[in-house]
Every structure is written in structure tokens, then in C-alpha cells.
C-alpha positions as CSV (number, residue, x, y, z in Angstrom):
1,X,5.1,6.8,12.9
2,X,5.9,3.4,13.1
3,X,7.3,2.5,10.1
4,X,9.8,5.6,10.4
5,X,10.8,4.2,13.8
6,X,11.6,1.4,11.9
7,X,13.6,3.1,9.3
8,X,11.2,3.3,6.5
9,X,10.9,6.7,5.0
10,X,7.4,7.3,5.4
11,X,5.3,10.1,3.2
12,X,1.8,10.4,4.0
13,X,-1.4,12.2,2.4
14,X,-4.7,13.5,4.5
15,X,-6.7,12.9,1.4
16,X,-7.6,10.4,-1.4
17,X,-6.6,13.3,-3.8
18,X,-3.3,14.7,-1.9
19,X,-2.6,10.7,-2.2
20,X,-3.6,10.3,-6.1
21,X,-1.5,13.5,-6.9
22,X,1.9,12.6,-5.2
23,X,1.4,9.0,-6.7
24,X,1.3,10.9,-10.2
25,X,4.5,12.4,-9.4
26,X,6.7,9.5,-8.7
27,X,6.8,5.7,-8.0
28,X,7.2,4.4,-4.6
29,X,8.5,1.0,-3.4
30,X,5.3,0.7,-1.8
31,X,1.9,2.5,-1.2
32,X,-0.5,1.7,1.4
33,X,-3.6,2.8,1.5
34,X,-5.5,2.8,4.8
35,X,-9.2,1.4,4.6
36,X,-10.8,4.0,6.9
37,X,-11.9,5.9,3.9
38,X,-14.3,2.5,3.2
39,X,-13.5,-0.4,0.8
40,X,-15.0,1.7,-2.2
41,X,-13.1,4.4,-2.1
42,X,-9.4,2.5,-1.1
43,X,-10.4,0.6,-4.4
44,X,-11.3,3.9,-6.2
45,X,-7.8,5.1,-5.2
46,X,-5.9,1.7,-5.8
47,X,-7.3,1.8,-9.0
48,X,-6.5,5.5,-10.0
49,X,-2.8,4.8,-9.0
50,X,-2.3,1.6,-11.1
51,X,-3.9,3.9,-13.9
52,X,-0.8,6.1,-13.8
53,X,1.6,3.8,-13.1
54,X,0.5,0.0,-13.9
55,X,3.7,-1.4,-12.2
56,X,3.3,0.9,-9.0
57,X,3.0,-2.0,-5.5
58,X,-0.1,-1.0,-3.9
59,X,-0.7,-2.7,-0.7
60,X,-4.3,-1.8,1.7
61,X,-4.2,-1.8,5.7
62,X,-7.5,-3.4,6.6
63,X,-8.7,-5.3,9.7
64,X,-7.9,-9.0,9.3
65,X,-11.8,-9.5,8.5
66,X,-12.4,-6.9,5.7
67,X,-12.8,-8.9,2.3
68,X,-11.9,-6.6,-0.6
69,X,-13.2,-8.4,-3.7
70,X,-11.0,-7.0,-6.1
71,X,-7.5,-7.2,-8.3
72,X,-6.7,-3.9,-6.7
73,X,-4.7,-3.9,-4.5
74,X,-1.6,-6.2,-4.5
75,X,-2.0,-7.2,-1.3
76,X,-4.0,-6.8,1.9
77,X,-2.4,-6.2,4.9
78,X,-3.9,-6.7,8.4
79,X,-3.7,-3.5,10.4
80,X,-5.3,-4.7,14.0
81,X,-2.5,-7.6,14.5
82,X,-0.1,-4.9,16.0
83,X,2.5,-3.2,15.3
84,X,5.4,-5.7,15.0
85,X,3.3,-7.8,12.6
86,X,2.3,-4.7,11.0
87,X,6.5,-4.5,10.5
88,X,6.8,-7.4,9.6
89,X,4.8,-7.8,6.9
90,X,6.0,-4.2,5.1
91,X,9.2,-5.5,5.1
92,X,8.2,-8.8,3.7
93,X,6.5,-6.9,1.2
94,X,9.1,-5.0,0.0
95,X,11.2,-7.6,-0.3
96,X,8.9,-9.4,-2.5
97,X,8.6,-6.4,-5.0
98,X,12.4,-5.8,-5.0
99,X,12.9,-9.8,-6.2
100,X,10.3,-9.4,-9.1
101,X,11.7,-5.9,-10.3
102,X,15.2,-8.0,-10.6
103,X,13.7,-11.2,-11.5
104,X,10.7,-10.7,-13.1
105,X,10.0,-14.3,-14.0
């Protein structure tokens, strides 16, 4: 809800599987992946999307303290900093992937 009130069209899945399945139907600018399901199976996930889709930005919302220890995801983003930072740093993101899709070097 947040990131649509900040103009970010937002689609979400309930499940791992609901998440893997629109992921095999198109590329997004962005999927996040919310750690509550545990670091295991957000990697599991992370890992199953970059399988279908190698160039697909895959970015997990994890409390600042939650070490991942692996190449999957792209990045980690901090989810208990608030919502402005949370923002932020989507949009920071984004902008990020949209420079090395038109400037790949």
C-alpha cells in the first residue's frame, strides 16, 4: 500500500508459488520478496525467478540485521527503517536498474 501511494504500480502474491508463477509470465522492473517466509525460502524463490528470467532485478525486504549469505538477491532492502526510507530506497533502486538496462557497461 505504500508504494502505490507513492505511485508505484504494485502487484502482489499470497504465496511463494502465486509469486514464481506471475514472475514466469512477465518481467518486472523490480520484485521484492518479503523475508517473512524465512531466509531459505526468499532464497528458494529469488533463485527460481533468476531461473526463468536471468536478468529479472530481485530485491528482498529484510530487517536491517538479517544477513542473507547469498548472490540471490540483487539487493537487500531494510524493511523496519520506515516507510519513507523504505521509498526511498525502491526508487533508488529502480533507477539503478533502468541506467544498466541503457548502459550496461
Amino acid at each position: 500500500m505504500i508504494l502505490q501511494m507513492h505511485g508505484f504500480k504494485v502487484s502482489c502474491a499470497l504465496s511463494a508459488e502465486e509469486a514464481f508463477e506471475c514472475c514466469r509470465r512477465e518481467i518486472y522492473a523490480l520484485v521484492v520478496i518479503d523475508l517473512s517466509a524465512g531466509i531459505e525460502a526468499s532464497t528458494e524463490l529469488c533463485n527460481a525467478v533468476k531461473e526463468q528470467h536471468e536478468t529479472q532485478p530481485v530485491a528482498l525486504l529484510a530487517p536491517a540485521y538479517a544477513h542473507v549469505g547469498s548472490n540471490c538477491p540483487d539487493e537487500v532492502i531494510a524493511k523496519d527503517q520506515g516507510p519513507a526510507k523504505l521509498v526511498a530506497e525502491i526508487r533508488e533502486l529502480l533507477e539503478r536498474v533502468a541506467d544498466r538496462a541503457t548502459d550496461p557497461e
